[in-house]
N, C-alpha and C positions, 0 to 999 in steps of 0.2 A: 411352273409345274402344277401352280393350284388346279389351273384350265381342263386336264390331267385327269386328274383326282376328284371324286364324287366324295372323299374324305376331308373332314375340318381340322385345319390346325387347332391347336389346344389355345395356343396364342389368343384365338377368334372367340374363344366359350366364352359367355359369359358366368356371371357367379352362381347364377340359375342352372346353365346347362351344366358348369363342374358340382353343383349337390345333385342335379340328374343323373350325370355318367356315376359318381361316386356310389350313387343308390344302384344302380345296375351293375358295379362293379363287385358290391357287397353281396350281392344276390347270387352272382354267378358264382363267385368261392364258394358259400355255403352252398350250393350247390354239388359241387365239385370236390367238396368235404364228405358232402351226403353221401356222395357216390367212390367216395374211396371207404367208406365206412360199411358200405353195402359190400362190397366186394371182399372187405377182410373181414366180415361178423363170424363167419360159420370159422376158419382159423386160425383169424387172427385177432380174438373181442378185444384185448388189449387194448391194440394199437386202431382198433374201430373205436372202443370208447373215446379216444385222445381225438378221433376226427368228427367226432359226434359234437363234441367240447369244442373244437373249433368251430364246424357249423353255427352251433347254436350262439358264439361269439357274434360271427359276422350278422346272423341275424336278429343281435341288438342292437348292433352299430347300425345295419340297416334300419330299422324302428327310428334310431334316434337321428339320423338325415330323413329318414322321410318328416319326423316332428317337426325339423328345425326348415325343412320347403315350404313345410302348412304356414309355421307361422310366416316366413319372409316372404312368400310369392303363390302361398296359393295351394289347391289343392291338386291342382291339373300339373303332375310331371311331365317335362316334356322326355319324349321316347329318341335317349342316345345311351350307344353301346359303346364299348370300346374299341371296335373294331369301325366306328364312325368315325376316329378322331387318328389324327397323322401323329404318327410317334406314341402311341400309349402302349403301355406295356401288355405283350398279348400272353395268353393264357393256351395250355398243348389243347389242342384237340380231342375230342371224348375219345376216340379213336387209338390214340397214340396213349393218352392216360391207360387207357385201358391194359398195355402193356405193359405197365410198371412194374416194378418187382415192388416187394413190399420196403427195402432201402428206399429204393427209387420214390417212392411213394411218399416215405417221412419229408424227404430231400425238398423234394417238391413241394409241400405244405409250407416249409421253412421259406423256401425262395420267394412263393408267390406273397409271404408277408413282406421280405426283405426290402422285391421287387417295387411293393407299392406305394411303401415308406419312401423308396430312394425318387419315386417319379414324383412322389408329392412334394418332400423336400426339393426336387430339382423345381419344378414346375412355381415355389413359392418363391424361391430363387431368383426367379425369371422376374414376378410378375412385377408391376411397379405398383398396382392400386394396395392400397394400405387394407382393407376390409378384406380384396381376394387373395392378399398375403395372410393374410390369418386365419385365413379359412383351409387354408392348405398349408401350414402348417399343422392347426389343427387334424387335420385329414393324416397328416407323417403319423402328429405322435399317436394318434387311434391305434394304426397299421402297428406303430412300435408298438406299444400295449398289446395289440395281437400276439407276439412273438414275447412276450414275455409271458403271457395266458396261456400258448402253447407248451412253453416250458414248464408252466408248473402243471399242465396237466401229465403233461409225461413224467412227470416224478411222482404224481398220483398215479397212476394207470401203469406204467412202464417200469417196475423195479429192475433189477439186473436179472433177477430170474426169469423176468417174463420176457424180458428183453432177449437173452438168449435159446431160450423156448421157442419164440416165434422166429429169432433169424436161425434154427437149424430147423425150424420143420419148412421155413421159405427157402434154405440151402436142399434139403429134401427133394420138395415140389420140382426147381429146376432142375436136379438130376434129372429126375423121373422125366420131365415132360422136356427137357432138350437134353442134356447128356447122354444120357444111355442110346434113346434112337440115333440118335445122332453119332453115337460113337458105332453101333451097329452098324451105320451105313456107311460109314467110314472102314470100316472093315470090311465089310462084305464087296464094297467097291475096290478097297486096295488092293485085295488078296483074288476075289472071285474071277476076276478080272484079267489076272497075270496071266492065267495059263492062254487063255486067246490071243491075246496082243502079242504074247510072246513065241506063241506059237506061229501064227502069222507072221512075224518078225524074220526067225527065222527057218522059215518054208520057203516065202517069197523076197526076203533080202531088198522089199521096194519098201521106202520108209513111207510115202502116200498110201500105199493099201494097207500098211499098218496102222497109221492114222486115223483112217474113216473106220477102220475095225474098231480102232480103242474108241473114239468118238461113238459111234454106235453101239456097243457094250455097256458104256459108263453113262449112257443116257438110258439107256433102255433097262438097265440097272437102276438106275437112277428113280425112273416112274416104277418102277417094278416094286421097289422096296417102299416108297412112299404113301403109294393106294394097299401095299398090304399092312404096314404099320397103323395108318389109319382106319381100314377096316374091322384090324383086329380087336380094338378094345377102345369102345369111346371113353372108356375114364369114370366113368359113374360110379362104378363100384372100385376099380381098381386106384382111383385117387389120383393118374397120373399124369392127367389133365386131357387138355383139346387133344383131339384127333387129330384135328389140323395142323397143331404145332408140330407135334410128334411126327405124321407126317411129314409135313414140310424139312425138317432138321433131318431125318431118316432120306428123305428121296434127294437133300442137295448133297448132303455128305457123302452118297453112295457114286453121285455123282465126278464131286470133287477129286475122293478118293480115286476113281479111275482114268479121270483125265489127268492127275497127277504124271502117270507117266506112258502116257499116251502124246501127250503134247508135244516132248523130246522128237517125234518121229516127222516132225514139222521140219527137220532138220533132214537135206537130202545126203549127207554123208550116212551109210549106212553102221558103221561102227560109232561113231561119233554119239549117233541117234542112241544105241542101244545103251553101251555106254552112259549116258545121261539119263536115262530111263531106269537103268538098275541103279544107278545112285541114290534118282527121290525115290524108288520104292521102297527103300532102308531107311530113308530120311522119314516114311510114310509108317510105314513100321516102328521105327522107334516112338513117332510122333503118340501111334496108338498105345503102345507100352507105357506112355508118359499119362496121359490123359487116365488109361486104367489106376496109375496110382496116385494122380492126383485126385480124383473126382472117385471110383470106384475104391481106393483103399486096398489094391490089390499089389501085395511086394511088387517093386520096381522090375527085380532080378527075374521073377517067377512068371511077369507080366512079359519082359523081353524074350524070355524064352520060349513062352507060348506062343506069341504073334510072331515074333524075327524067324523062328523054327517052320513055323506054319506058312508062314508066307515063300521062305526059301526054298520048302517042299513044291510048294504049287508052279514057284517060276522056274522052276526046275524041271517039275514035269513039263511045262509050256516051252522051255526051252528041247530038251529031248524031241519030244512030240514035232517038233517044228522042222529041227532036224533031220528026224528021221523019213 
């Protein structure tokens, strides 16, 4: 497989190239410290300090491998990453970090020390020279020491007050910027919805042109509600994040919601179809009633009756209507 691959087994490094990759590995945490620390300052300074505190770790370990290259081999690092070597442990993409919720964020700071503890212990494991086993141990217990520095910065930084401060204003945030559009377009797809497909149901009794009706409704619902969510408030003042999230959770939900029970008509028995079509619309209904008081805090009872009431009205009229 070498032939393959443009990548080095770790096998192959020498003791040179693993205090290289080690220095470029230190680099990219703090790094990636920095940049979770940027993202939570204005929210979350707390939990920015704790990753500031980390950074500023990896960036003395780092100091202390680049010293210990100067003296053993020079002042010329040679230039390997970890994405150069077969099997090292990889790091999320800035991309995908970027998503993290602020949990998600802690989680990840923990892992990638865990992570590099467990590769260095594996990798000294392995080696048989007695010098590049000690060096990689070395290299474990550093990573260990990270995770114990982690720890007592969050007992500095992180008391239980701030600690639930920042997880209910990040419970907050993703209301605002996925639940709520989200539940909106879920509504507005389950309910808005009904009176056409139903109508067309039964007008035409063909379960195919009811189909490409629900399909064309719950998409065109679908972009409908997503470019108007988004257009309405990019979040700067209102706090309630990207546009684009909120979009996006508003125009698939809307979506969702109305293919729900649109899709039953895939089914060419015409009773059979409808039949299973009114069933998830209750299923979709309650779903929403659930959601309002889990995530909204609005009574169970008070939530069933608005949406299960509202929605019965509308396929009611779509039925009527269809009929007559």
């Amino acid at each position: 497989m070498r032939l393959f691959s443009h990548r080095k087994r770790f096998s192959d490094l020498n003791e040179q190239e693993i205090i290289a990759l080690a220095i470029s590995s230190e680099e990219d945490d703090a790094q990636i410290f920095r940049g979770f620390a940027e993202r939570m300052r204005n929210e979350f300074p707390a939990t920015a300090a704790v990753f500031e505190g980390m950074a500023s770790e990896e960036d003395h370990h780092r100091t202390l491998l680049i010293a210990l290259h100067q003296d053993r081999f020079g002042p010329s690092i040679p230039l390997i990453r970890r994405e150069h070597v077969t099997g090292f442990y990889a790091r999320r993409p800035i991309w995908l970090q970027n998503s993290l919720s602020l949990e998600r964020m802690r989680d990840e700071a923990k892992a990638m020390e865990r992570n590099a503890e467990r590769f260095y212990l594996a990798a000294a494991a392995r080696s048989q020279d007695a010098e590049t086993r000690k060096l990689l141990g070395d290299l474990a217990a550093e990573e260990a020491g990270h995770q114990a520095t982690a720890e007592g910065l969050e007992r500095d930084h992180l008391n239980e007050d701030t600690l639930a401060k920042e997880d209910d204003t990040a419970r907050r945030q993703f209301i605002l910027t996925w639940v709520q559009p989200g539940l909106a377009g879920l509504m507005d797809g389950s309910v808005s919805t009904l009176a056409p497909i139903f109508a067309v149901a039964f007008a035409t009794q063909d379960t195919w042109t009811t189909f490409l009706v629900g399909i064309a409704a719950s998409v065109g619902a679908g972009i409908s509600m997503g470019f108007t969510e988004a257009a309405s408030d990019d979040g700067a003042l209102s706090g309630r994040g990207s546009p684009f999230k909120r979009g996006f959770a508003s125009g698939v939900m809307t979506t969702v919601g109305g293919l729900g029970h649109a899709l039953p008509y895939l089914i060419t028995d015409f009773r059979t179809a409808t039949g299973l079509a009114i069933a998830v619309v209750f299923v979709e209904l309650w779903a929403i009633a659930w959601i309002q008081n889990r995530y909204m805090e609005t009574p169970f009872w008070r939530a069933a009756l608005q949406v299960v009431l509202g929605g019965a009205l509308v396929l009611g009229a779509g039925v009527l209507i269809g009929s007559g």
